[in-house]
VOSE-990330 format. One record per residue (C-alpha): residue in three letters; y negated, z negated, x. Coordinates in steps of 0.1 Angstrom, whole numbers, plus 5000, padded with zeros to 4 digits. Example, Ala and Ser with C-alpha at 12.3 -4.5 7.8 and 13.67 -1.06 7.14 Angstrom:
2
Ala504549225123
Ser501149295137
END
This chain:
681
Unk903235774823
Unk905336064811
Unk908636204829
Unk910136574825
Unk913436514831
Unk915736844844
Unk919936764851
Unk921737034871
Unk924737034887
Unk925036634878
Unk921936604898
Unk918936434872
Unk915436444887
Unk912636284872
Unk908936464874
Unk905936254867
Unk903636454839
Unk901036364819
Unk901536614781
Unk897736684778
Unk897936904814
Unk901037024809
Unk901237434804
Unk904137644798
Unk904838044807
Unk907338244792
Unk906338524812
Unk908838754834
Unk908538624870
Unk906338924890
Unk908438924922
Unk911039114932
Unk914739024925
Unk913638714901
Unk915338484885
Unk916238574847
Unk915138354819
Unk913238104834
Unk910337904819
Unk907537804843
Unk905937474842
Unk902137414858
Unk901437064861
Unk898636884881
Unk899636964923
Unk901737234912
Unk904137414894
Unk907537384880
Unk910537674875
Unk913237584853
Unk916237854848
Unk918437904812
Unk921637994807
Unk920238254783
Unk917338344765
Unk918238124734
Unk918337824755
Unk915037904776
Unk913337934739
Unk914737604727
Unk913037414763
Unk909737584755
Unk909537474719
Unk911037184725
Unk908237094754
Unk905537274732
Unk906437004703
Unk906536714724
Unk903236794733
Unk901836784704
Unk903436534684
Unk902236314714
Unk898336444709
Unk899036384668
Unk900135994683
Unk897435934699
Unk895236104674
Unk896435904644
Unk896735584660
Unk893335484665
Unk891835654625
Unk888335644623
Unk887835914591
Unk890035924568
Unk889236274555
Unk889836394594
Unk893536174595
Unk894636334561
Unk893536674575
Unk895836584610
Unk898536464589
Unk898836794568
Unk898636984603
Unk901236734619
Unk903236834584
Unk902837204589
Unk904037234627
Unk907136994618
Unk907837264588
Unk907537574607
Unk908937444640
Unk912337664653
Unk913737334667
Unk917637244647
Unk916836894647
Unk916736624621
Unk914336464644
Unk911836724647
Unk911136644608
Unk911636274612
Unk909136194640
Unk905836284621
Unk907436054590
Unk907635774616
Unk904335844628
Unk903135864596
Unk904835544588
Unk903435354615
Unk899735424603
Unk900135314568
Unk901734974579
Unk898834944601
Unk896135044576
Unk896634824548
Unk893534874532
Unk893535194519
Unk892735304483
Unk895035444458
Unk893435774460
Unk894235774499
Unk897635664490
Unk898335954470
Unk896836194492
Unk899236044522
Unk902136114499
Unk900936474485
Unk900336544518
Unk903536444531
Unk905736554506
Unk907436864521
Unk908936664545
Unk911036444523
Unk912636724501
Unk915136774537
Unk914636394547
Unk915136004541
Unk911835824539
Unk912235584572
Unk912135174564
Unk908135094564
Unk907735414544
Unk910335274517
Unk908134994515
Unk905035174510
Unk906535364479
Unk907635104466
Unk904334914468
Unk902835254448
Unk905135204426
Unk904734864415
Unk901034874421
Unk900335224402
Unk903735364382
Unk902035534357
Unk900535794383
Unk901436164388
Unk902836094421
Unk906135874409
Unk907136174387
Unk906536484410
Unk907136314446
Unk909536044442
Unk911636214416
Unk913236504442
Unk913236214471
Unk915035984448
Unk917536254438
Unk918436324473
Unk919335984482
Unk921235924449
Unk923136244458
Unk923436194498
Unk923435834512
Unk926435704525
Unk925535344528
Unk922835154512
Unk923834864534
Unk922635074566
Unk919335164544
Unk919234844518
Unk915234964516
Unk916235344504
Unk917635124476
Unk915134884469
Unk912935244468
Unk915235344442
Unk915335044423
Unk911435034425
Unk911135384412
Unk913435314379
Unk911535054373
Unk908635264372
Unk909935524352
Unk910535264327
Unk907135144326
Unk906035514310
Unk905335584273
Unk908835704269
Unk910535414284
Unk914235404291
Unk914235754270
Unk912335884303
Unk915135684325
Unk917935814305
Unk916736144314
Unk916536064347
Unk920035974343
Unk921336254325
Unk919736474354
Unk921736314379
Unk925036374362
Unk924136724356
Unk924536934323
Unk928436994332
Unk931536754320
Unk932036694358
Unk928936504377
Unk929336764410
Unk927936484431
Unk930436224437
Unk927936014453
Unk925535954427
Unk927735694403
Unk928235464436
Unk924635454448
Unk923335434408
Unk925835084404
Unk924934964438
Unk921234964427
Unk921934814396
Unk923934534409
Unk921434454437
Unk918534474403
Unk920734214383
Unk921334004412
Unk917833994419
Unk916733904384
Unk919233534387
Unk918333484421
Unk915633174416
Unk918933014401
Unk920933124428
Unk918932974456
Unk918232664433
Unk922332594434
Unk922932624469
Unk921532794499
Unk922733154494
Unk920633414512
Unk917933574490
Unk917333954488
Unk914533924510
Unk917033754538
Unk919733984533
Unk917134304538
Unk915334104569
Unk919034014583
Unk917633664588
Unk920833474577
Unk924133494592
Unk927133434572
Unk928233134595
Unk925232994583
Unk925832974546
Unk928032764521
Unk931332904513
Unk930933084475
Unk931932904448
Unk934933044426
Unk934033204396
Unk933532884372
Unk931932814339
Unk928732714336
Unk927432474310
Unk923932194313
Unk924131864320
Unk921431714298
Unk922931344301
Unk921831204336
Unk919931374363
Unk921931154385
Unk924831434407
Unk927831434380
Unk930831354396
Unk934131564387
Unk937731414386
Unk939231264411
Unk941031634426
Unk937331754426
Unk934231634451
Unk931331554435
Unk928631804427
Unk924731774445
Unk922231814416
Unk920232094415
Unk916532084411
Unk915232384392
Unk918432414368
Unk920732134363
Unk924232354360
Unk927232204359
Unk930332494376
Unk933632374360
Unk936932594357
Unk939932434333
Unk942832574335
Unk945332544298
Unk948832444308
Unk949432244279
Unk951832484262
Unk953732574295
Unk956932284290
Unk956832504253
Unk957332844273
Unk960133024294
Unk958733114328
Unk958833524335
Unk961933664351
Unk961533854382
Unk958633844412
Unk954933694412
Unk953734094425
Unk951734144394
Unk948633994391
Unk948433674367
Unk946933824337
Unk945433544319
Unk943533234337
Unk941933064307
Unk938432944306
Unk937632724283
Unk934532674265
Unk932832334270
Unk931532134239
Unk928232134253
Unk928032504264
Unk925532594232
Unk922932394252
Unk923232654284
Unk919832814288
Unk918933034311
Unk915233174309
Unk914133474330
Unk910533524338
Unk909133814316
Unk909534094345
Unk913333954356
Unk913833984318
Unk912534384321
Unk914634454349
Unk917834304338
Unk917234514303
Unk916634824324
Unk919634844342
Unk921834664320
Unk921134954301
Unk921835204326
Unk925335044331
Unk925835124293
Unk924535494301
Unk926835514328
Unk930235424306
Unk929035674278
Unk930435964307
Unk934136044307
Unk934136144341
Unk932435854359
Unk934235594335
Unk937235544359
Unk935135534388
Unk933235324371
Unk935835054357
Unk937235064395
Unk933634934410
Unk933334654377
Unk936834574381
Unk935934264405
Unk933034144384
Unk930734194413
Unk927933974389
Unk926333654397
Unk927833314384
Unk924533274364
Unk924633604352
Unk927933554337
Unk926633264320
Unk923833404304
Unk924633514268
Unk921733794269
Unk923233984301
Unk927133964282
Unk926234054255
Unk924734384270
Unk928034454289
Unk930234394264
Unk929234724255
Unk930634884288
Unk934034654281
Unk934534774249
Unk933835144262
Unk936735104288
Unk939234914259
Unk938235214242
Unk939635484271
Unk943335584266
Unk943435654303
Unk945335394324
Unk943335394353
Unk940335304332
Unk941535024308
Unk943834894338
Unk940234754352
Unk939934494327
Unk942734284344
Unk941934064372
Unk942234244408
Unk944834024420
Unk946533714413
Unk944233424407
Unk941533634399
Unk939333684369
Unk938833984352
Unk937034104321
Unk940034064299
Unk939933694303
Unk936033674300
Unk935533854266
Unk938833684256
Unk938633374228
Unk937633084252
Unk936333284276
Unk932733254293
Unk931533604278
Unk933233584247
Unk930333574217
Unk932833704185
Unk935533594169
Unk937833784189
Unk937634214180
Unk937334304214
Unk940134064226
Unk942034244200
Unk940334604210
Unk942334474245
Unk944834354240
Unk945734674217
Unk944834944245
Unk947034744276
Unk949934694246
Unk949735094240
Unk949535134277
Unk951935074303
Unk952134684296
Unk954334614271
Unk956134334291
Unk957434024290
Unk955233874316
Unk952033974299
Unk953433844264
Unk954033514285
Unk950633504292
Unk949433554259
Unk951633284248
Unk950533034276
Unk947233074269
Unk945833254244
Unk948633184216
Unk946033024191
Unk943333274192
Unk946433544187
Unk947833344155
Unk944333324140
Unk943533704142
Unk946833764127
Unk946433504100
Unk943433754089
Unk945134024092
Unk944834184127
Unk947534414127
Unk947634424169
Unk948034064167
Unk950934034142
Unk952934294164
Unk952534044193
Unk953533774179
Unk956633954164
Unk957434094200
Unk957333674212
Unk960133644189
Unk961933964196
Unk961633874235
Unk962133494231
Unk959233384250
Unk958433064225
Unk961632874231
Unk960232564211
Unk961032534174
Unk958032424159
Unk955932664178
Unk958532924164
Unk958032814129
Unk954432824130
Unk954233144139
Unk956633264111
Unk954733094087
Unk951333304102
Unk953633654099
Unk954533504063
Unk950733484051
Unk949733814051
Unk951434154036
Unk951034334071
Unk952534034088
Unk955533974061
Unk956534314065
Unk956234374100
Unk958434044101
Unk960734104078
Unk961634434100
Unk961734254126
Unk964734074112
Unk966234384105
Unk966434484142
Unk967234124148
Unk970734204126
Unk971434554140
Unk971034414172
Unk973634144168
Unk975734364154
Unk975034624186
Unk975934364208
Unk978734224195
Unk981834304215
Unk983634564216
Unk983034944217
Unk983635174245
Unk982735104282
Unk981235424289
Unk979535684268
Unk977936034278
Unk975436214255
Unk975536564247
Unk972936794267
Unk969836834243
Unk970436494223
Unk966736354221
Unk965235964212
Unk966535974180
Unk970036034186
Unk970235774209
Unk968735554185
Unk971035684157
Unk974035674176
Unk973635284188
Unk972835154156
Unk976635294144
Unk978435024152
Unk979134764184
Unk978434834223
Unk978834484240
Unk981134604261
Unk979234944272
Unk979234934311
Unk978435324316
Unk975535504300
Unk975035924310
Unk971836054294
Unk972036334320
Unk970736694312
Unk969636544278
Unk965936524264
Unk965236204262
Unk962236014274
Unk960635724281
Unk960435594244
Unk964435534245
Unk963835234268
Unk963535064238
Unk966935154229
Unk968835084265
Unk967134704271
Unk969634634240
Unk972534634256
Unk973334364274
Unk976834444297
Unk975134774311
Unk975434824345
Unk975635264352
Unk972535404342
Unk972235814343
Unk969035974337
Unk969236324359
Unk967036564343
Unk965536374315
Unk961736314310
Unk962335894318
Unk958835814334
Unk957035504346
Unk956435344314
Unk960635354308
Unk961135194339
Unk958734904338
Unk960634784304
Unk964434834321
Unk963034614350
Unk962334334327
Unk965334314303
Unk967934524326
Unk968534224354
Unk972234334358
Unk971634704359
Unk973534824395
Unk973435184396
Unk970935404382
Unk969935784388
Unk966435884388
Unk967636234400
Unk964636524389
Unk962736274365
Unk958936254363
Unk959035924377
Unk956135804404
Unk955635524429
Unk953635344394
Unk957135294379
Unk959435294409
Unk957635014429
Unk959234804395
Unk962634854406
Unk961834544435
Unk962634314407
Unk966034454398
Unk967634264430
Unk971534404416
Unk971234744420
Unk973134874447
Unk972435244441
Unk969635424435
Unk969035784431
Unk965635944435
Unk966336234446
Unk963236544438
Unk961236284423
Unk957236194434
Unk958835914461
Unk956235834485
Unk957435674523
Unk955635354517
Unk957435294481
Unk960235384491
Unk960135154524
Unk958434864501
Unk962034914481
Unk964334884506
Unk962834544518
Unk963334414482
Unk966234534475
Unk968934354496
Unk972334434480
Unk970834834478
Unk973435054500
Unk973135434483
Unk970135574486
Unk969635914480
Unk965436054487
Unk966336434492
Unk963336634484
Unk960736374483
Unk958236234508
Unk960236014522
Unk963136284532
END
């Protein structure tokens, strides 16, 4: 039975009704001193009076009684279809009183989709002209609302079964648009995404192909430099992950028992139930035995795997670290090169998608690559690739990296840091795409231009350090040498920076790389000035000279430079570059002197890019003023290496409170501290 249920005063009462003899009267009451605004109620035995604050909220129980009585003779109605021509006609009424209904609710528009919903999963044997019809009909109601669950599935069973028809293009495209533009959470709705997946798909089946998609795309980002939807690059690369994902997932479930797509939308696996993943590993064939390979003794063996014998192996290369000198200074950076190295048998990898995993993985690849080609979304984009949320075996397959080593080369391509910082790994430990597209990487398919495209962009960047030149040395020094043998001009200034810096301390290694400089004109003369600096800078550090030194206000770079190369400062203590106009280039100038300990930059433009080179060569450094520089937490959080300095001035700089916190704990011997006029005042 049915219940009308009335609160007052905290008092709920519960009146037994059945909807299809229910009545309602909004007329005045006829007796004398009434009650205002009441609505009266006739039911079966009698008749109920219920009283409103106001007239607003005496309309809003009528309708709201008026509606429920309906949509619950539209239930009943549709429930049991016997013509389909009198259901379609019910449906287009049931869409018509949800349209013009005065009820604010999301719910008044929802309940006939449910409704609705409930018959197609019920009626399975429809024909595709009775499909269409459904959705024509229907259609109003999704340009305000989300499709619900079964009604996801039904599209995207129209859209497999008949993509070329009208409907995908004039129905699906606005309901697709909205939920590119306003979900939240396609893990709350993972079918609204299997929808949208389903429809791109279809799109891509028309004459135009992924010209018709690429408009699609070009829609959502608007005609504007600046998508104004910042919800539509999220929900476009979590459909194309969950697309790619889908297109390896045979090989997936073939290695161990991950949950498939299917699973994760059904929420019939737990995540207690499942192995634990496997790091990110290379994988090669084992054509030898069929028998479970067995790795080295640190290493359990592997189980073999029935559909696709692969073989997940990760080497790390520390044969050249007793040639190296360790990094000075903390492990906070990430690690910026884990090598992978190729396997001998890794040209016998195959990994062979079915025709229509093939289609989907070319489709959305592709709409990755649309996706970089837009300035605005790039960072937001590099940010959401920057963990390699990709399958093992999509990693592995040369057709899929190749794709994306367009979208690499587009962010090695992007002067802005926050865009070609995503090729480095996360964290420590971690692999990123600078080690993957690297010489010996997994992705790698050159001989080494886009390493160099990367390692070019990070060196013009921010990370010009010793640490990342130790890297490089550790384990990429071959791969460097041989691009600077022909003539890579990125490659010849590294290896002239290992020398400057001394991070090869062994001989031979030394040698050898002199001889690569030596073999080309770029190299020979980048070397031979190289020696040059090598001489002044003996000659700046022999001692002697002053012990403290001021610049004049408005000296620049190049006075700096000009006045250090005049003669010997080994014994300069006290450096004032206050008031002047220097910047962050004259790092380059200060890391030479060896005996400095007073550093004054108040009033200079010294940024973040200055301060990350002094926390690397400047070890002794003990008092430095930061005072009205353009410095931010980026550059300041480097200072926790420089465990000497004992004062620190930062005063009307962009401190933040959890830098300058982060600082103090670092810093044990720091005891003035001057933060007037930041955040952390």
């Amino acid at each position: 039975g049915q219940f009308l249920c009335c609160s007052f005063m905290n008092v709920s009462t519960c009146i037994p009704v059945g909807f299809s003899n229910l009545y309602f009267y909004l007329q005045p009451l006829s007796w004398d001193n009434a009650p205002k605004y009441c609505l009266q109620l006739s039911v079966p035995g009698g008749t109920v009076l219920l009283q409103a604050a106001n007239s607003y909220l005496r309309d809003q129980w009528f309708h709201s009684l008026q509606w429920k009585k309906k949509i619950y003779k539209y239930r009943k109605v549709l429930k049991n279809p016997t013509r389909w021509e009198v259901v379609l006609k019910e449906i287009r009424a049931l869409v018509d009183m949800a349209l013009t209904s005065p009820l604010q609710d999301e719910s008044i528009q929802q309940a006939p989709l449910h409704i609705i919903s409930t018959l197609l999963s019920e009626n399975t044997n429809l024909s595709a002209q009775e499909h269409e019809n459904i959705i024509v009909a229907i259609a109003p109601l999704l340009e305000n609302n989300h499709p619900p669950p079964d009604l996801c599935e039904f599209f995207c069973k129209h859209c497999r079964e008949r993509p070329r028809s009208m409907v995908v293009i004039e129905v699906f495209t606005p309901v697709v648009q909205r939920i590119l533009k306003h979900n939240m959470d396609f893990g709350k709705c993972p079918r609204l995404r299997l929808f949208t997946q389903e429809y791109i798909l279809a799109l891509n089946e028309l004459n135009g192909g992924m010209e018709v998609v690429k408009k699609f795309v070009h829609s959502m980002h608007g005609p504007t430099g600046q998508c104004p939807h910042p919800r539509v690059l999220p929900n476009l690369v979590a459909v194309c992950l969950a697309a790619i994902y889908s297109c390896y997932e045979e090989f997936i479930n073939s290695r161990d028992n991950s949950p498939s797509l299917k699973e994760i939308r059904n929420g019939c696996q737990q995540q207690s139930e499942r192995k634990p993943p496997l790091p990110l590993r290379l994988l090669r064939s084992e054509l030898e035995s069929p028998d479970p390979p067995v790795a080295p003794p640190p290493l359990p063996p592997l189980a073999p795997l029935p559909s696709l014998e692969i073989l997940v192996e990760l080497e790390r290369n520390n044969n050249t670290a007793n040639k190296l000198k360790g990094p000075a200074g903390g492990d906070s950076e990430p690690n910026l090169i884990d090598c992978l190295l190729v396997s001998p048998t890794l040209s016998a990898l195959s990994i062979q998608l079915p025709a229509q995993a093939d289609r989907v993985l070319g489709c959305f690849a592709l709409i990755l690559k649309m996706l970089s080609d837009y300035d605005d979304w790039r960072p937001a984009l590099a940010s959401l690739l920057q963990p390699i949320p990709f399958p093992k075996e999509a990693l592995a397959h040369a057709k899929f990296t190749k794709e994306l080593k367009y979208v690499i080369q587009r962010f090695a391509e992007d002067p802005r840091q926050e865009v070609h910082s995503c090729l480095l790994s996360v964290r420590s430990g971690k692999d990123g795409w600078f080690q993957l597209y690297s010489p010996g990487g997994m992705a790698c398919d050159d001989d080494g231009e886009l390493f160099a495209s990367m390692v070019h962009i990070l060196m013009g960047s921010c990370y010009k350090t010793k640490k990342f030149l130790l890297s490089l040395a550790e384990n990429k020094l071959g791969p460097c040498m041989l691009l600077a043998l022909r003539g890579n001009q990125t490659m010849v200034e590294i290896l002239c920076l290992m020398l400057e810096y001394n991070i090869i301390e062994n001989k031979d290694t030394q040698l050898q790389i002199i001889s690569t400089l030596e073999s080309t004109q770029v190299g020979l003369r980048m070397y031979e000035q190289l020696c040059d600096r090598q001489r002044e800078l003996k000659e700046l550090q022999r001692k002697g000279g002053p012990t403290r030194l001021t610049l004049p206000s408005k000296s620049t770079d190049a006075d700096l430079a000009r006045l250090l190369s005049s003669g010997s400062f080994g014994n300069l203590e006290n450096l004032s570059l206050a008031f002047t106009n220097v910047t962050s280039a004259c790092a380059e100038q200060l890391i030479k002197l060896p005996s400095l300990k007073q550093l004054n930059l108040w009033s200079t433009q010294f940024g973040d890019a200055g301060l990350r080179l002094l926390s690397e060569h400047l070890a002794s450094l003990q008092v430095l003023n930061l005072c009205e520089t353009p410095v931010t937490d980026a550059g300041l959080l480097a200072l926790s290496s420089m465990k000497s300095l004992c004062s620190l001035n930062m005063n009307s700089t962009k401190l933040s409170a959890d830098t300058y916190e982060d600082l103090k704990a670092k810093l044990p011997n720091l005891k003035e501290v001057d933060v007037r006029y930041t955040e952390a005042w």
